[in-house]
C-alpha angles and dihedrals in degrees: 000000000000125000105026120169119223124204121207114261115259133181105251109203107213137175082240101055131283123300136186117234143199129156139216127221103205121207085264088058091251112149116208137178149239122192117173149157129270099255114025113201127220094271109026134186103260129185130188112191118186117223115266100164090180086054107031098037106019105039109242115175092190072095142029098220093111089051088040092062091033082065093048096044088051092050101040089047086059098031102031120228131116150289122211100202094207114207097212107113125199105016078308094305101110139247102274083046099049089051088059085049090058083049095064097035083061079063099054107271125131121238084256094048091041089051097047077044086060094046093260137111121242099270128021103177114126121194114213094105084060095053096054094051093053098051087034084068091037091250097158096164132013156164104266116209106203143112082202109112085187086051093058094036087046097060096063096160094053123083110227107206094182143352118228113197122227104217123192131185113246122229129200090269098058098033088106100042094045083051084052104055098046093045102036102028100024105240121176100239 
């Protein structure tokens, strides 16, 4: 990748712990994020969590991506590691998109099926960014903490030593969509 922007590092306070922080302004203008522990060892914990602004800052509960980050924060905070905090909402179509998507989901289809409605496949995200801030920072091997198969398939470089699943109770609002992805997108849930 050519033409990355690199932020300073700062302290970032959270009711988690406190992180370090530094973001990345990819050639699409995305800006992504890396929050991480002081010492990170040779085979650190490392999240990346994919944006979901219904789910992390409003509170959804169609999904359990803010639960999902909630639990990594939390980890990462005790174990150290890191968490990518990947801008690319929606499965990478977008928010206005995403929010078509709900739309058809309120008629009865599922996240893959609303997606394939709106002209996209059921899953549009693309790596490289991740794989530049992992070797930006020398991470050469780590713990990965996903339910993703793609996620683990998409960071080739990158030696996976373990994978640590992220489990998360469903509720009556994401049943569907949790059945979904491990039926339809193979997740490992």
């Amino acid at each position: 990748m050519k033409n990355i922007e690199i932020s300073q590092i700062a302290t970032l306070p959270t009711k988690y712990g406190t992180f370090k922080i530094q973001a990345f302004k990819d050639e699409l203008g995305k800006e992504h994020l890396a929050l991480f522990s002081d010492e990170l060892v040779e085979a650190p914990i490392v999240r990346v969590h994919s944006e979901c602004l219904t789910g992390d800052a409003l509170g959804s509960v169609k999904c359990d991506c803010g639960e999902q980050l909630h639990f990594a924060l939390e980890l990462i905070a005790k174990e150290g590691g890191m968490l990518i905090y990947h801008r690319q909402e929606g499965r990478n179509i977008g928010l206005l998109n995403k929010v078509n998507a709900y739309a058809l989901q309120d008629k009865g289809y599922n996240t893959v099926e609303a997606n394939h409605q709106l002209g996209f496949s059921a899953d549009e995200r693309t790596y490289e960014i991740v794989e530049f801030i992992l070797n930006h920072f020398g991470i050469k091997k780590l713990k990965l903490l996903t339910n993703n198969p793609k996620k683990i398939e998409s960071l080739g470089s990158i030696e996976i030593v373990e994978r640590l699943p992220i489990q998360i109770a469903p509720n009556p609002y994401n049943e569907k969509y949790l059945k979904t992805k491990k039926d339809e997108m193979g997740h490992l849930l």
